[in-house]
Backbone and ligand atoms as CSV (ligand in chain L), in Angstrom:
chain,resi,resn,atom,element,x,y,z
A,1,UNK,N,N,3.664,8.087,-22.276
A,1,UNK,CA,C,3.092,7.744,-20.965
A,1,UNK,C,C,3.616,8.695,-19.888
A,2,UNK,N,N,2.680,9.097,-18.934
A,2,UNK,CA,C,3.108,9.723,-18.005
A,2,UNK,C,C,3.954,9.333,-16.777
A,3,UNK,N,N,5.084,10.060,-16.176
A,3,UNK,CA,C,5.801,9.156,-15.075
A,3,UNK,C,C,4.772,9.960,-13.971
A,4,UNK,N,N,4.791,8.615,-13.204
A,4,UNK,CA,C,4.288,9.420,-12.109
A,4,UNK,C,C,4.368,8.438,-10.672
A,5,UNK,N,N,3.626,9.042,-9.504
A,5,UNK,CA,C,4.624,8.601,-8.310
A,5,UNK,C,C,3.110,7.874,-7.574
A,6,UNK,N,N,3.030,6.846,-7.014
A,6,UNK,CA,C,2.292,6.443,-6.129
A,6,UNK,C,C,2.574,6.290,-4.789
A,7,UNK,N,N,1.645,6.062,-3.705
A,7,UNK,CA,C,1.962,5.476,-2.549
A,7,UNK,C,C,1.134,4.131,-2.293
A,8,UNK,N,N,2.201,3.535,-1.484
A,8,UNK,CA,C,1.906,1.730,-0.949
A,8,UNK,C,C,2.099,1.738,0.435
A,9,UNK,N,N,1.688,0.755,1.141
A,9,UNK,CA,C,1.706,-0.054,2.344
A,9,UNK,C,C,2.000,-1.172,2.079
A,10,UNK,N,N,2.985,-2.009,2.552
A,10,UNK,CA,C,2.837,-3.382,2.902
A,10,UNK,C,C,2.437,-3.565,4.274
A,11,UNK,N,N,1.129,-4.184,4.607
A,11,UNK,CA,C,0.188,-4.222,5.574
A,11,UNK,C,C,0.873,-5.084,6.495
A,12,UNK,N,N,-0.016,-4.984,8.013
A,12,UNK,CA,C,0.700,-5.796,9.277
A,12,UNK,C,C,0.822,-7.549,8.546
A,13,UNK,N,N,-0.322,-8.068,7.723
A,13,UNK,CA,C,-0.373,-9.469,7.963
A,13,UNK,C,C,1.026,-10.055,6.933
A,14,UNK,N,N,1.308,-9.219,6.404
A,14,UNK,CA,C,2.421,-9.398,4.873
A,14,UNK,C,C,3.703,-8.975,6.174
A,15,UNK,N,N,3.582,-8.228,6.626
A,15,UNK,CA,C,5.602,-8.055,7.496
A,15,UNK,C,C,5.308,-9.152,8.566
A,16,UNK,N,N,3.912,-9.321,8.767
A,16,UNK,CA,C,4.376,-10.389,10.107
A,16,UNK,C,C,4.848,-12.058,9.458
A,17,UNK,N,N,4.854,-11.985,8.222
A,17,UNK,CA,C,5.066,-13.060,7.733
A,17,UNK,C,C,6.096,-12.891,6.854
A,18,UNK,N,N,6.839,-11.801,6.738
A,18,UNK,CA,C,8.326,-11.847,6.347
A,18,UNK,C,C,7.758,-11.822,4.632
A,19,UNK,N,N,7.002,-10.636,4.157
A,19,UNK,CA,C,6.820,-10.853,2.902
A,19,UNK,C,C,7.329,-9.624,1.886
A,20,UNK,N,N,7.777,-8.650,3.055
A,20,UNK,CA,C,8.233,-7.261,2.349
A,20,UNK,C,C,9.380,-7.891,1.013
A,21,UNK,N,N,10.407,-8.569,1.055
A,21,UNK,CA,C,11.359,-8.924,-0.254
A,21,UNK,C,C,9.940,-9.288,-1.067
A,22,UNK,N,N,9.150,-10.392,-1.225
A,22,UNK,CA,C,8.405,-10.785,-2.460
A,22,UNK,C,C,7.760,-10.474,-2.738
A,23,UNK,N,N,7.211,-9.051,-2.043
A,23,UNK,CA,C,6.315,-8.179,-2.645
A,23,UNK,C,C,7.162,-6.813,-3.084
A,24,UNK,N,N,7.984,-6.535,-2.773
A,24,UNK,CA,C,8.990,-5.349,-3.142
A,24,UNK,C,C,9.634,-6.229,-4.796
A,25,UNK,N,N,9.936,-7.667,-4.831
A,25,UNK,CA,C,10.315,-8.073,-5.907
A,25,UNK,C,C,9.033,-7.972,-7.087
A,26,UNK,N,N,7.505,-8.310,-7.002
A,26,UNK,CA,C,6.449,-8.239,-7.843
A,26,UNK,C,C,6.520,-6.940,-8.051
A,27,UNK,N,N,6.494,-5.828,-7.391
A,27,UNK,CA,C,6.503,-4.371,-7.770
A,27,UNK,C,C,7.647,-4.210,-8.500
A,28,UNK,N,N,8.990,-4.318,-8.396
A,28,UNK,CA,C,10.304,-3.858,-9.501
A,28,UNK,C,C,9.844,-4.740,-10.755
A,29,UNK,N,N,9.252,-6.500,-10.394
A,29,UNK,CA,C,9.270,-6.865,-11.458
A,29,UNK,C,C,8.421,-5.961,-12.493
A,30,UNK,N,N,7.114,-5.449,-11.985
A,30,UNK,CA,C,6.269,-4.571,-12.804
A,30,UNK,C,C,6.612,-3.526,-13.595
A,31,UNK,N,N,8.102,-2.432,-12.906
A,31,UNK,CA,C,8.521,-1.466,-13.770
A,31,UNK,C,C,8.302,-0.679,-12.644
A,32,UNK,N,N,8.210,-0.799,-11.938
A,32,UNK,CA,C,7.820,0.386,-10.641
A,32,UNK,C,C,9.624,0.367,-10.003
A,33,UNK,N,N,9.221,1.770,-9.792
A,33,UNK,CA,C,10.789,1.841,-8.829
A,33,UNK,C,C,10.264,2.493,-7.447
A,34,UNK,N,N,10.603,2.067,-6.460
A,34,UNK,CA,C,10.716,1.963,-5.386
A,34,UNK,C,C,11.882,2.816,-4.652
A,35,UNK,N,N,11.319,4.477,-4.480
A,35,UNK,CA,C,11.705,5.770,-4.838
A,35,UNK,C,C,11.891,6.329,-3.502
A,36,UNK,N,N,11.273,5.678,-2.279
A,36,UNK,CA,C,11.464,5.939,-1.049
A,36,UNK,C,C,10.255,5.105,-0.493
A,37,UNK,N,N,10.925,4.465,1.305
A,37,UNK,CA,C,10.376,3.256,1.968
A,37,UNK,C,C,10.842,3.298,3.179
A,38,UNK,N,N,10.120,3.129,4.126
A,38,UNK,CA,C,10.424,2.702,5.787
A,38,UNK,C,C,9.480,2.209,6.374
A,39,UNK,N,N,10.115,1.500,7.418
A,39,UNK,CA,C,9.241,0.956,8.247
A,39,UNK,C,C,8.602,1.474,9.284
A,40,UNK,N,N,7.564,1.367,9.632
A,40,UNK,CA,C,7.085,2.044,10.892
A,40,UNK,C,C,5.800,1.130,11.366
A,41,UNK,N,N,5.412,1.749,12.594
A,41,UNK,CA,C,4.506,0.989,13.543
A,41,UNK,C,C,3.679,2.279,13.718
A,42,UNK,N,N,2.721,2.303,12.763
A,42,UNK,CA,C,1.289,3.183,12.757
A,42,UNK,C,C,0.483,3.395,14.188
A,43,UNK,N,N,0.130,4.655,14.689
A,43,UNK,CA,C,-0.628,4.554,15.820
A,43,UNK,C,C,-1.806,4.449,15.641
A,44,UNK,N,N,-2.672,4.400,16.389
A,44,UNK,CA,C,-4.314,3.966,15.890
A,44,UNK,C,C,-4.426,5.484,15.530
A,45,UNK,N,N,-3.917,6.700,15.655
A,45,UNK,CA,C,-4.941,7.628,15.631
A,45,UNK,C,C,-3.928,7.892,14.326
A,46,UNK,N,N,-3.023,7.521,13.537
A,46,UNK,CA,C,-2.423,7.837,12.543
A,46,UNK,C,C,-3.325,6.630,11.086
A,47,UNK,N,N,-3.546,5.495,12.322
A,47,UNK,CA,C,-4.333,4.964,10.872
A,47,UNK,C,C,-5.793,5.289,10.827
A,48,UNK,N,N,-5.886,6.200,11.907
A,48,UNK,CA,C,-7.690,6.724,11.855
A,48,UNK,C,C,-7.629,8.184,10.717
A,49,UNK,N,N,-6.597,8.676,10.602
A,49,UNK,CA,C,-6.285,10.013,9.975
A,49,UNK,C,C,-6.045,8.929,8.392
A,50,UNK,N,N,-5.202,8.154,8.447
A,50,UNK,CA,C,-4.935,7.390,6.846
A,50,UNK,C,C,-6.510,7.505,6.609
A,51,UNK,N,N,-7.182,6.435,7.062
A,51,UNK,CA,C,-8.181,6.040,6.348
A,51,UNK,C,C,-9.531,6.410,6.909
A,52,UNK,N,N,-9.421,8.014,6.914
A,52,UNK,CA,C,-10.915,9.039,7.525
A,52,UNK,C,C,-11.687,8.704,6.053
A,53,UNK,N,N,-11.545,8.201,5.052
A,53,UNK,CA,C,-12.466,8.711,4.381
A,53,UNK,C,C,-13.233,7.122,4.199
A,54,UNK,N,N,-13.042,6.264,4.968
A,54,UNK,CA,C,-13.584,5.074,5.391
A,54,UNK,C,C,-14.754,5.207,6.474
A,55,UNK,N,N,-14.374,6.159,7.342
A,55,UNK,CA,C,-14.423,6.298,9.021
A,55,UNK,C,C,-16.550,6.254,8.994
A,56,UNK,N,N,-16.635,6.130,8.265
A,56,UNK,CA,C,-18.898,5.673,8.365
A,56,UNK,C,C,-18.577,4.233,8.147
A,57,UNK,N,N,-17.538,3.487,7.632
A,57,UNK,CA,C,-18.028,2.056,6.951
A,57,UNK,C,C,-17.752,1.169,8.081
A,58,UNK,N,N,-18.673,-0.094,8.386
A,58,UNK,CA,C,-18.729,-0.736,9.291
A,58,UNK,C,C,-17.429,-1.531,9.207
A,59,UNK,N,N,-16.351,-1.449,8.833
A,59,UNK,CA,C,-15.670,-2.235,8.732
A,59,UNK,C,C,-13.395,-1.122,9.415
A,60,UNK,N,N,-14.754,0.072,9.449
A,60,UNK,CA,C,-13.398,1.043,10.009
A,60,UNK,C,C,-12.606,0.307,11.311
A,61,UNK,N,N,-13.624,-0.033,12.391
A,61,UNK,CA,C,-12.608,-0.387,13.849
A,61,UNK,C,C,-11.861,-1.236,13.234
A,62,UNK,N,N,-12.154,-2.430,12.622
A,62,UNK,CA,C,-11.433,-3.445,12.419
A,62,UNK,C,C,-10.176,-3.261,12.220
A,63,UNK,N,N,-10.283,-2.084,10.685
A,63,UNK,CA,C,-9.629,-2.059,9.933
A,63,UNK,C,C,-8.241,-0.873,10.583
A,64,UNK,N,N,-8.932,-0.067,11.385
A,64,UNK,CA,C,-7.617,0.741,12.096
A,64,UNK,C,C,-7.196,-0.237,13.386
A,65,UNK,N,N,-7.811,-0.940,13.667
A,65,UNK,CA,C,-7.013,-1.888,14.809
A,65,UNK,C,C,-5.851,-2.897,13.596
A,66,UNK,N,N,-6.340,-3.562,12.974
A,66,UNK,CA,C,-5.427,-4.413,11.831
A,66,UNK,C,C,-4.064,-3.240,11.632
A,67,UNK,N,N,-4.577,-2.569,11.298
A,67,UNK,CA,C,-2.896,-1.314,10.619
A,67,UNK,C,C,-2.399,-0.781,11.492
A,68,UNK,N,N,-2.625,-0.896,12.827
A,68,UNK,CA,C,-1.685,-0.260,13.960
A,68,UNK,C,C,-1.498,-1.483,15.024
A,69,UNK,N,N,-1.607,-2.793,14.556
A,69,UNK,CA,C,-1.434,-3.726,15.454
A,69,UNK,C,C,0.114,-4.524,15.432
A,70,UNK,N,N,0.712,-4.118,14.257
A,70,UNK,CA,C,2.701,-4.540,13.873
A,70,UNK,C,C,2.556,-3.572,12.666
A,71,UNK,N,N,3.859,-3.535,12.757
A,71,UNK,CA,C,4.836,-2.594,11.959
A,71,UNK,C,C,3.772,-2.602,10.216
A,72,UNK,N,N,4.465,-1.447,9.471
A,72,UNK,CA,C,4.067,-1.610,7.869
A,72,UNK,C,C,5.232,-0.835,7.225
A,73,UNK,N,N,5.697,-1.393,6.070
A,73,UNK,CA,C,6.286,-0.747,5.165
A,73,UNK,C,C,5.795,0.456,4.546
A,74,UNK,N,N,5.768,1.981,4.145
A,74,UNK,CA,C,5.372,2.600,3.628
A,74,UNK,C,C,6.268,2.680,2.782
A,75,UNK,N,N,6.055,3.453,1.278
A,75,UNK,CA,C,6.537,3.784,0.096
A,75,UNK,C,C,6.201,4.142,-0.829
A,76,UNK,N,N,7.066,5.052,-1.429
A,76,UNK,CA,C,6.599,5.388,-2.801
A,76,UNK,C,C,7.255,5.013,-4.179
A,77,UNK,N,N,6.327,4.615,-4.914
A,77,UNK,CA,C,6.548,4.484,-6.231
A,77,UNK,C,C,6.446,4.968,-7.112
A,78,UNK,N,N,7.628,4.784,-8.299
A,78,UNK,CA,C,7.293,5.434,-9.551
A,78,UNK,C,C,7.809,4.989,-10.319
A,79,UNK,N,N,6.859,5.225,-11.674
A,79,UNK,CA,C,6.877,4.928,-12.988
A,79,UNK,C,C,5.967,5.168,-14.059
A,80,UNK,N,N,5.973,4.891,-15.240
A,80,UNK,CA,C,4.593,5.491,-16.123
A,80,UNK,C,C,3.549,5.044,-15.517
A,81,UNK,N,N,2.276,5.438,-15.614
A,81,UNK,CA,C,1.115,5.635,-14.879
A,81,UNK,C,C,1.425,4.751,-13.670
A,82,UNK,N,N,1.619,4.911,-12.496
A,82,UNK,CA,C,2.099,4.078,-12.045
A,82,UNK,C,C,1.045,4.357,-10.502
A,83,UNK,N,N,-0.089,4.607,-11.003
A,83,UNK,CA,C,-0.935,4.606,-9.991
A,83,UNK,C,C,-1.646,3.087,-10.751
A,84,UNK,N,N,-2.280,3.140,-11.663
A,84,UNK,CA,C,-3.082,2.386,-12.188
A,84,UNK,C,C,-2.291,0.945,-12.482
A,85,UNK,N,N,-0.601,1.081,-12.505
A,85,UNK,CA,C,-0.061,-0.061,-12.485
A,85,UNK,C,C,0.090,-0.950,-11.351
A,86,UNK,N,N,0.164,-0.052,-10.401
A,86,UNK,CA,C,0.316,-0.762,-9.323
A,86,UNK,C,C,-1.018,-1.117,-8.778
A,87,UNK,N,N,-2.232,-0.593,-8.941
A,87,UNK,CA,C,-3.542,-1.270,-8.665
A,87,UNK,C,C,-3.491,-2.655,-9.462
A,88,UNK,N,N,-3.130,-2.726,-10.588
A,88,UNK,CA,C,-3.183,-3.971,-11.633
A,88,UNK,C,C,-2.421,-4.985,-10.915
A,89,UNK,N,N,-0.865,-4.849,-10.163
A,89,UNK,CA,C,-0.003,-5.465,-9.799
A,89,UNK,C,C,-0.531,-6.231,-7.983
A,90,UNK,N,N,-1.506,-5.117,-7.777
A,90,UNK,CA,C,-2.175,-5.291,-6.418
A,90,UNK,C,C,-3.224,-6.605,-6.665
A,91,UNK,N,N,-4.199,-6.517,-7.684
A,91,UNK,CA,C,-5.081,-7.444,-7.564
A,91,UNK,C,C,-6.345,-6.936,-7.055
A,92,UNK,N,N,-7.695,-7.377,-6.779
A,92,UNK,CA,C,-8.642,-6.730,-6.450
A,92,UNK,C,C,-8.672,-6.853,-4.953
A,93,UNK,N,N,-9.809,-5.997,-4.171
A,93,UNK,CA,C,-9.266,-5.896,-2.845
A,93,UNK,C,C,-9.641,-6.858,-2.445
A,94,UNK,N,N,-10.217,-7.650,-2.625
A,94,UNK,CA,C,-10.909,-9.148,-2.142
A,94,UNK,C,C,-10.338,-10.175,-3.185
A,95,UNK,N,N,-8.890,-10.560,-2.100
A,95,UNK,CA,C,-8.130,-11.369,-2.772
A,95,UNK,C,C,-8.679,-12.795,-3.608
A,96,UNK,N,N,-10.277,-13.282,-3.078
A,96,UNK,CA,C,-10.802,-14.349,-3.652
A,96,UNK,C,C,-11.428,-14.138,-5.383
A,97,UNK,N,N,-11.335,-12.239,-5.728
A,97,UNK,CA,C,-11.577,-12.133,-7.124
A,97,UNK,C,C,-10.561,-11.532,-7.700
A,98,UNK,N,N,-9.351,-11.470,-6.962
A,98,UNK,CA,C,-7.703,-10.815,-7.529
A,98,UNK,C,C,-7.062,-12.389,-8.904
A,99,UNK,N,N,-6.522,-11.266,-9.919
A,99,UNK,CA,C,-6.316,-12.082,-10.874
A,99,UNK,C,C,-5.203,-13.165,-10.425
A,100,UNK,N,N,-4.777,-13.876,-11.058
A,100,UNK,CA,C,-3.884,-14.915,-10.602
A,100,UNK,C,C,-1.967,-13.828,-10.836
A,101,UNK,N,N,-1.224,-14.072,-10.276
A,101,UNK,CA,C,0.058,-13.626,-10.590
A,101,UNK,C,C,0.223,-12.313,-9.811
A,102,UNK,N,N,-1.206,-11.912,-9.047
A,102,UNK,CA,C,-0.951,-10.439,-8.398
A,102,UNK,C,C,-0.372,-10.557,-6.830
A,103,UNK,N,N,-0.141,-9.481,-6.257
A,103,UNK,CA,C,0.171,-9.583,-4.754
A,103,UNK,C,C,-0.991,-10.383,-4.043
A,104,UNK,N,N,-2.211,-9.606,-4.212
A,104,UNK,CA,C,-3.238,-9.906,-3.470
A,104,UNK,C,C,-3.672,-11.813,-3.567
A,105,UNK,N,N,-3.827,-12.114,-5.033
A,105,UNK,CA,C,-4.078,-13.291,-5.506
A,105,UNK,C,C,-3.285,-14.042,-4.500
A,106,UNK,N,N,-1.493,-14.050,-4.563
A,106,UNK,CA,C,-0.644,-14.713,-4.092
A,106,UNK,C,C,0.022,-14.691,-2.674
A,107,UNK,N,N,-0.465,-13.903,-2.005
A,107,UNK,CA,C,-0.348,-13.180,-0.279
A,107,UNK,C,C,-1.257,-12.639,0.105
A,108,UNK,N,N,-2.576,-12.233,-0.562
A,108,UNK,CA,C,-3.698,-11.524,0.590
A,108,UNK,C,C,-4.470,-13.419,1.793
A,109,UNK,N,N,-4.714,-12.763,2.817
A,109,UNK,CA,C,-5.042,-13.893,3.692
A,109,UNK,C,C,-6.898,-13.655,3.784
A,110,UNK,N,N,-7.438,-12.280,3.457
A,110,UNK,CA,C,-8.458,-12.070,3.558
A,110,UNK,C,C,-8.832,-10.434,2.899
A,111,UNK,N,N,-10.304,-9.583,2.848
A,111,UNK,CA,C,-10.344,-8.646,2.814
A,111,UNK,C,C,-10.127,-7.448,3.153
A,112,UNK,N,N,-10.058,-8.148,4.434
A,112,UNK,CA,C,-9.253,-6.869,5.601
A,112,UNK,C,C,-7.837,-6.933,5.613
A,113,UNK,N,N,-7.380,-7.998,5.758
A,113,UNK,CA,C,-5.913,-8.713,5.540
A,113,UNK,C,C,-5.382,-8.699,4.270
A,114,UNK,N,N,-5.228,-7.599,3.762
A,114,UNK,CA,C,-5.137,-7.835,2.126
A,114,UNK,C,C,-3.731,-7.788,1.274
A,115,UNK,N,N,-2.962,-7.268,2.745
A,115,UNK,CA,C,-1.156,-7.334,2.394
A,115,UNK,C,C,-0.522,-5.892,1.919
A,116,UNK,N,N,-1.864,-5.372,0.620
A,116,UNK,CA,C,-1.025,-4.218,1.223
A,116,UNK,C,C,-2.514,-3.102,0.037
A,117,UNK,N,N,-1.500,-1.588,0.403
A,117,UNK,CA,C,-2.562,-0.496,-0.301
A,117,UNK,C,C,-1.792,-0.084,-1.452
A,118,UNK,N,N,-2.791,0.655,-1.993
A,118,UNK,CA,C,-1.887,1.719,-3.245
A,118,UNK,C,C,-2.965,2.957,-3.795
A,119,UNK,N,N,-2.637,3.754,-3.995
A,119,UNK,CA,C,-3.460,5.458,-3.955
A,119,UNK,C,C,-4.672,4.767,-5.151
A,120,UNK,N,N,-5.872,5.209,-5.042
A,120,UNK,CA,C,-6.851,4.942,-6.333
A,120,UNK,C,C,-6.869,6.251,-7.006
A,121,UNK,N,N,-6.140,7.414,-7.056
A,121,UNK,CA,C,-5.818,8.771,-7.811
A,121,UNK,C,C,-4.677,9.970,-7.813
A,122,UNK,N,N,-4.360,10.669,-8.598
A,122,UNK,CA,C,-3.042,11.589,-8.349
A,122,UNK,C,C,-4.001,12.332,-7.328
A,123,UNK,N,N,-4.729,12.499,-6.593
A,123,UNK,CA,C,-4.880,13.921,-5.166
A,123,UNK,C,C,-4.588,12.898,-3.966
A,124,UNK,N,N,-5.246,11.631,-4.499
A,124,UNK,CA,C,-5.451,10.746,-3.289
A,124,UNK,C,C,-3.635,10.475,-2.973
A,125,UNK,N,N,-2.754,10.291,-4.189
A,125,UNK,CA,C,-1.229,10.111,-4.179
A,125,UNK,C,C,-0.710,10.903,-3.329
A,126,UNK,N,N,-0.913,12.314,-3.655
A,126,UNK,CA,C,-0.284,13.405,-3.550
A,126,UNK,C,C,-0.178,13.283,-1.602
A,127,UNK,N,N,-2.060,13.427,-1.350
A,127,UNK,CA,C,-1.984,13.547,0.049
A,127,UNK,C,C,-1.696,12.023,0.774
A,128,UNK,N,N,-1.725,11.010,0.185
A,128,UNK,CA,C,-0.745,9.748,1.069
A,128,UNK,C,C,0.458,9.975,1.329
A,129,UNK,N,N,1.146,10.261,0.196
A,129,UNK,CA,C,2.595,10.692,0.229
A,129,UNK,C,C,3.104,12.077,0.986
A,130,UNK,N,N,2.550,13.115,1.290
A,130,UNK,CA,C,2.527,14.010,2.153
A,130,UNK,C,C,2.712,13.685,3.494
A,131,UNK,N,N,1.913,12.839,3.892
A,131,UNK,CA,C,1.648,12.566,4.857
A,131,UNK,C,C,2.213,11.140,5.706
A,132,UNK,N,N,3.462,10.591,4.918
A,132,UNK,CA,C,4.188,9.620,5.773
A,132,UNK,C,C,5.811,10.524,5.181
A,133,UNK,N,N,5.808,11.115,3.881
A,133,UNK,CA,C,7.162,11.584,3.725
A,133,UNK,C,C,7.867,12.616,3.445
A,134,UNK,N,N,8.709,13.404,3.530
A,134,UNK,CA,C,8.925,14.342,3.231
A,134,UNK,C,C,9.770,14.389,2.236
A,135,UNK,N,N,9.994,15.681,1.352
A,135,UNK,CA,C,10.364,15.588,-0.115
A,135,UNK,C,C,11.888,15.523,-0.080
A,136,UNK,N,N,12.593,15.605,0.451
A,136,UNK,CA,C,14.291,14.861,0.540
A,136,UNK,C,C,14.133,13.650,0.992
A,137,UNK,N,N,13.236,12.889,1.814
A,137,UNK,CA,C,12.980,11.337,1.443
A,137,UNK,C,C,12.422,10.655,0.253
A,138,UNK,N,N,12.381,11.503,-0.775
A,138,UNK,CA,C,11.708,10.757,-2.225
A,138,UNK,C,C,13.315,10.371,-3.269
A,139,UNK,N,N,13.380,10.273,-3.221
A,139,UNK,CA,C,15.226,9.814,-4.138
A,139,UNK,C,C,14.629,8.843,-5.691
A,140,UNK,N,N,14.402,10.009,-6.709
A,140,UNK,CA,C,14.175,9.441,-7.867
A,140,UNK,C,C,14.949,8.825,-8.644
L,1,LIG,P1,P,-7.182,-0.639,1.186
L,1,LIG,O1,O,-6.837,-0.543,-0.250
L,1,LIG,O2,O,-6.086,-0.442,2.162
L,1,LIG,O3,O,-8.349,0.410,1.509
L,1,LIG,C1,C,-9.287,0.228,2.561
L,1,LIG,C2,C,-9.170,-1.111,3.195
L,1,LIG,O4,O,-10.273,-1.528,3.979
L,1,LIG,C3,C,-9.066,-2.172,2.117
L,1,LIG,O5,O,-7.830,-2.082,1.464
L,1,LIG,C4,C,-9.303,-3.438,2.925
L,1,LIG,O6,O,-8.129,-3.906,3.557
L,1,LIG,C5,C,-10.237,-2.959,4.047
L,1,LIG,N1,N,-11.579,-3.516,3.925
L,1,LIG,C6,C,-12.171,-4.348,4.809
L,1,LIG,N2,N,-13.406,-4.646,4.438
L,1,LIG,C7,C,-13.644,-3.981,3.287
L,1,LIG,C8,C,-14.762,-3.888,2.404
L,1,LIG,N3,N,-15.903,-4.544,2.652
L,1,LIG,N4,N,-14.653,-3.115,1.315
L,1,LIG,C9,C,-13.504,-2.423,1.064
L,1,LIG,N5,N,-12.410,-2.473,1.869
L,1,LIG,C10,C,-12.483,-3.247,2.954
């Protein structure tokens, strides 16, 4: 199996409710290591740059007002395929068809509200992780 590195968010509605430990615990429980993480308070024009490749879907204002409205955990993970694990560990994005035992299933509040992200490919990884960290903040 390949090791490899993802990036996550734990979203505004998951820190405003004090959920970063039990979702940082479902990810170690998975095999993921949790390789570098901080907190920060996203500006609208930093979550308009995250998620440009949204920016036609009717659901963009919402969704960059939601991620720059309180703080988010960013981070990266790693482990064998550990893009596709942590989608599995995420749940589907519409927590009402996320399997039972996942983040989303057990903390998403809605679709937009979904608690948190994770890369859907190694380019999509590469440039998330670029772009909140720099490579002496990755500690394997
Ligand atoms: P995320 O994995 O962060 O990627 C884009 C986000 O847009 C998604 O999770 C959801 O929080 C949000 N979103 C809101 N509405 C939709 C929708 N209809 N389809 C997909 N994503 C949506």
């Amino acid at each position: 199996m390949a090791l490899e590195r993802t990036f996550s968010i734990i979203k505004p509605d998951a820190t405003r409710r004090n959920l970063t430990g039990a979702i940082n615990a479902k990810i170690e429980a998975a095999g993921l290591r949790i390789v570098a993480q901080k907190r920060v308070h996203m500006t609208r024009k930093q979550a308009e740059t995250f998620y440009a490749v949204h920016k036609e879907r009717p659901f963009f204002g919402e969704l960059v007002e939601q991620m720059s409205a309180a703080p988010v955990v960013v981070q990266v993970l790693e482990g064998d395929n550990a893009i596709k694990r942590y989608r599995d560990v995420m749940g589907a994005t519409n927590p009402a068809n996320a399997d039972a035992g996942t983040i989303r299933k057990e903390f998403a509040l809605n679709m937009g509200e979904n608690s948190v992200h994770g890369s859907d490919a190694p380019e999509t990884a590469a440039i998330e992780i670029a772009q909140w960290f720099s490579g002496n903040e990755i500690v394997g």
